[in-house]
N, C-alpha and C positions, 0 to 999 in steps of 0.2 A: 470947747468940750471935745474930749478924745477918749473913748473909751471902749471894749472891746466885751461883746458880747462872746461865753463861749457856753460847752453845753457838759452834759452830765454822762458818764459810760455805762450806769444801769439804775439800779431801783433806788441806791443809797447813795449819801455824801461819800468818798473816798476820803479817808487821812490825807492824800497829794491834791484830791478837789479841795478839802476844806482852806490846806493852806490855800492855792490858788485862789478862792473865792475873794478872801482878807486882801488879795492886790490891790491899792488903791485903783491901777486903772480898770480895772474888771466891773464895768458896771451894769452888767445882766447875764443870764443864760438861757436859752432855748435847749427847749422837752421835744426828743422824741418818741415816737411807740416804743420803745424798749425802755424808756422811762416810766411806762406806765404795766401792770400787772391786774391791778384793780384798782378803781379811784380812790379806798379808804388810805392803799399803800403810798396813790398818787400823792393825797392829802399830806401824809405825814411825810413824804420828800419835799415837798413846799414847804413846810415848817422848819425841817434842816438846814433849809438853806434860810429861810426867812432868819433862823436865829443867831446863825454866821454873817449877813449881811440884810438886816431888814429892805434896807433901801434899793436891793438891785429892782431893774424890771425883768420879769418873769416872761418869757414869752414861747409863744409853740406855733407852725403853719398848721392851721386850722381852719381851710379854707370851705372845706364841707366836700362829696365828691369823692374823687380818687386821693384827693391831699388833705387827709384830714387823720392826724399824728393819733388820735384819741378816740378809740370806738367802745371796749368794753366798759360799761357804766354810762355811755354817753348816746346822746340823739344821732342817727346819722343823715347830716345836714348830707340836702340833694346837692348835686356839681350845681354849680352857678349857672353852666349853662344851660341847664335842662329846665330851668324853671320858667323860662317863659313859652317853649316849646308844650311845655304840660300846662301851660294856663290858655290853649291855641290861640296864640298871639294876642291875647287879652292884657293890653301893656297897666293897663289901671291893676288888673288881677295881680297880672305878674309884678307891679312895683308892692300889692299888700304883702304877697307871697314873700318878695324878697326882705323888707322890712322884718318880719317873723322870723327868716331864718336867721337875721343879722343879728334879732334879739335873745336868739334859741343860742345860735352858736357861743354867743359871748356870757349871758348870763350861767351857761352849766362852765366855762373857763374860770369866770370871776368868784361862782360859788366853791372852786378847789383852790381861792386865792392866785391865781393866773393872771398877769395884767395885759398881756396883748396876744390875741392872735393875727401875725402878718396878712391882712385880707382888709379890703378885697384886693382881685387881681382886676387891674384895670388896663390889662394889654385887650385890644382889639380884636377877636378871635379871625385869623387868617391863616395861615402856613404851618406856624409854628407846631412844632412835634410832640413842645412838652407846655403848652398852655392849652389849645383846644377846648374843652368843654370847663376848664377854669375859668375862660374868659363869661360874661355873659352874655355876650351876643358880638355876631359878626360886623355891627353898625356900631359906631362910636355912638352916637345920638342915646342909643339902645342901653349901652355901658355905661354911660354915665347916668342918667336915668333909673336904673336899676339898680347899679352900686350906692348912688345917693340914699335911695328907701332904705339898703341894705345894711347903710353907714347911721341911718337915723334910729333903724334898731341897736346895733352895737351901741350907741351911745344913749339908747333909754336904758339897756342896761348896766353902763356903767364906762363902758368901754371905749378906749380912742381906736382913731382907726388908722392902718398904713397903708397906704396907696403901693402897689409893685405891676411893672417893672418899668419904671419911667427911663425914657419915654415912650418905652410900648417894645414889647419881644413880642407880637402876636405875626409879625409881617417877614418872619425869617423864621426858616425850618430847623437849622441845627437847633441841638440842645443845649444851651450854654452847661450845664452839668459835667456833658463829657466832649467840649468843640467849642469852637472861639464862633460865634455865628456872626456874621458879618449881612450887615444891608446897603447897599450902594445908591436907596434913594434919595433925592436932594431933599434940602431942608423943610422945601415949602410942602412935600409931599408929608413927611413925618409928623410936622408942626399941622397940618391942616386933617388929620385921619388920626395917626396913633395918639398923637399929646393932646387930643382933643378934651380925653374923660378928665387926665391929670388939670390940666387949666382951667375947666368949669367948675369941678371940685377945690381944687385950689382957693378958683374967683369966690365961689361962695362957702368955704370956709369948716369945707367938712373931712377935710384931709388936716392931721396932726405930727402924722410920721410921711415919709416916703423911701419907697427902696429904688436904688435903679436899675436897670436891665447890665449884665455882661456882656452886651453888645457891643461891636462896634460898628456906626454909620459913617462907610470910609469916605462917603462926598460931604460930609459937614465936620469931621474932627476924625483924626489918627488913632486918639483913644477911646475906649471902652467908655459905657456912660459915669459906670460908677469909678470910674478914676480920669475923669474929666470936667475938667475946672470950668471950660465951656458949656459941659450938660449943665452941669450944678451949681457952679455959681454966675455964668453969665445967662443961665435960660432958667432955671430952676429958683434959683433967687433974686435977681434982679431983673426980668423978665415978667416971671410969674410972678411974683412977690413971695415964694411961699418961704416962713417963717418957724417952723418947726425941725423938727430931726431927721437926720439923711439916715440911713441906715447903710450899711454897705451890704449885697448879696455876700453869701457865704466865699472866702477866700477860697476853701477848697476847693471851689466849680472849677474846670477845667480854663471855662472863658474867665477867669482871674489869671490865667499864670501867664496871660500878656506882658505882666509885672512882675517875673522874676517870683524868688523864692520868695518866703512867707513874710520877712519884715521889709522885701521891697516893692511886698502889696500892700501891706498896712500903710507905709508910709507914702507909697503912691495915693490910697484911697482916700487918707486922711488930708493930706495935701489938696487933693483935689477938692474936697469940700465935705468927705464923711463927719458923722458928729459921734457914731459908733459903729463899729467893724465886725461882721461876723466872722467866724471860725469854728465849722461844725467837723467832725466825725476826725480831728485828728490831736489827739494829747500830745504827741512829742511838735507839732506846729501851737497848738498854744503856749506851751514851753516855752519855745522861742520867742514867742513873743515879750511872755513874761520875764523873760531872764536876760535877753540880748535885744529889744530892742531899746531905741531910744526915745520914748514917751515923750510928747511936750507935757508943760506943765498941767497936772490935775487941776482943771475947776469944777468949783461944785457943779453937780447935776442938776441944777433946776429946770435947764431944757426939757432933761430926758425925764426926769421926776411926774410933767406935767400929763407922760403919759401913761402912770401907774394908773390901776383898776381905782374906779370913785365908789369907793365903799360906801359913802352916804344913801348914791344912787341905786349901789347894786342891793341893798337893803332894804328900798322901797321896790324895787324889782323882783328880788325874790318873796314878798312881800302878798306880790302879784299871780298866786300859786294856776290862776285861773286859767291867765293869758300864756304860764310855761306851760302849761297843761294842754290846751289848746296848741299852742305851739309847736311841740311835740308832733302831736298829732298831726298835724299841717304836713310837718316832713317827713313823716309816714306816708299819707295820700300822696306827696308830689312823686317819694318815690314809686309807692303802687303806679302811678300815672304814668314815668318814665318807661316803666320795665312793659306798657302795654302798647305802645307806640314804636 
């Protein structure tokens, strides 16, 4: 499965989106804020696309916090990491807390026909410049713990969830965005700290996507994780066992152009073990893609398919007017709690 997520340049389909969308290899798009004006408007861009390609997956980083693409109409989920800090280290509280928002985050996504938002973040909070209070705690034990609750909400209402940025960007300060960040520590240090939350999640079966970090760890491999065959398919998949969709981080990060121009990062990522490739904020780079590179053969999506929104689920979810309600409100208090601390 090869196929390239890319994203939308404002409220509507474009004539040059629509065709683009009809690419056989095109098989999703990520929203961001400037896709959104109001959610009714949001609504009916979902539907434009939905009628161009019912089947793509629809997705947005919607992590709650500073990264959370979608605020007018919508709850604003607390950062990840403040939630246990506002439950005063009450880890029983803080996993009910997380669970809620996991369910709050995903059911207002699925109820605009949304199928994934990229969360959680299961980097380790250390160093890093641009994970910090995404992460949920500076203890692995901590992160996976809390991302679990957080992943059993997304999935009561409807949602699968994507593990990022494996195997862990929390332990390096550059910003992979606009810098190649590089970590020098040996394998057993990474594997036993940062890829801790990723392997327990994994082992028990609550991760369905996974993204990897733009990193590169220059004492275990040369390359970048998400264009290494090493990360992802000798530790990622044969290793851990995990069985679902790689996602590649956005081509346009800075820490991607390790790989050269834009089809000799596609075909780096995908090589390495991508299952779908991002490419946000540049049309003349998806262009390329779509026009010059050279795609392996389409196969059907039923990989990726498995992690569109469970409308069955998300209907007896919204169903549940009591518990969004409640929910809501939840992340209201956490943030009151936050801003008094």
């Amino acid at each position: 499965m090869s196929y390239l997520m890319m994203d939308l340049a404002g409220l509507t389909v474009s004539a040059l989106e629509t065709e683009q969308l009809q690419h056989p290899q095109v098989g999703g798009i990520i929203l961001f804020s400037r896709n959104l004006e109001s959610k009714s408007q949001l609504i009916k861009l979902v539907k434009e696309v939905r009628h161009i390609r019912p089947e793509l997956l629809i997705a947005v980083d919607h992590e709650g916090g500073r990264v959370q693409r979608f605020r007018e109409g919508f709850s604003l989920i607390p950062a990840m990491g403040d939630i246990l800090p506002a439950a005063k280290g009450d880890m029983a509280l803080a996993k009910r807390w997380a669970k809620e928002c996991g369910f709050l985050m995903a059911i207002e996504l699925l109820a605009c026909d949304i199928d994934l938002s990229f969360a959680p973040v299961l980097d380790v909070n250390g160093i890093s410049e641009v994970i910090g209070k995404r992460s949920f705690s500076a203890d692995p034990v901590e992160v996976s713990a809390l991302a679990e609750q957080f992943i059993v909400g997304m999935n009561e209402a409807g949602m699968a969830a994507v593990g990022k940025h494996f195997p862990g960007h929390g332990s390096v300060a550059a910003d992979s965005h606009i810098a190649m960040p590089v970590d020098p520590r040996s394998k057993e240090q990474v594997e036993a700290f940062d890829m801790l939350p990723f392997k327990q999640l994994i082992a028990s079966h609550h991760l369905q996507g996974v993204m990897p970090a733009h990193v590169v760890y220059t004492n275990i491999d040369p390359n970048p994780a998400g264009f290494s065959t090493y990360w992802l398919q000798t530790v990622l998949r044969q290793q851990l066992g995990f069985n679902g969709v790689i996602f590649s981080d956005d081509l346009g990060m800075k820490g991607a152009s390790f790989a050269g121009d834009y089809v000799a990062r596609a075909k780096a990522a995908l090589d390495a073990g991508c299952d779908m490739i991002l490419l946000c904020n540049d049309p003349v780079g998806v262009n390329a893609l779509l026009t010059e590179f050279d795609w392996p053969a389409a196969e059907p999506m039923h990989t990726a398919l498995s992690l569109k929104g469970n409308n069955a689920q998300t209907l007896v979810a919204l169903e549940e007017q009591i518990r969004w309600q409640a929910a809501q409100q939840l992340a209201k208090d956490i943030n009151v709690i936050v801003q008094s601390l």
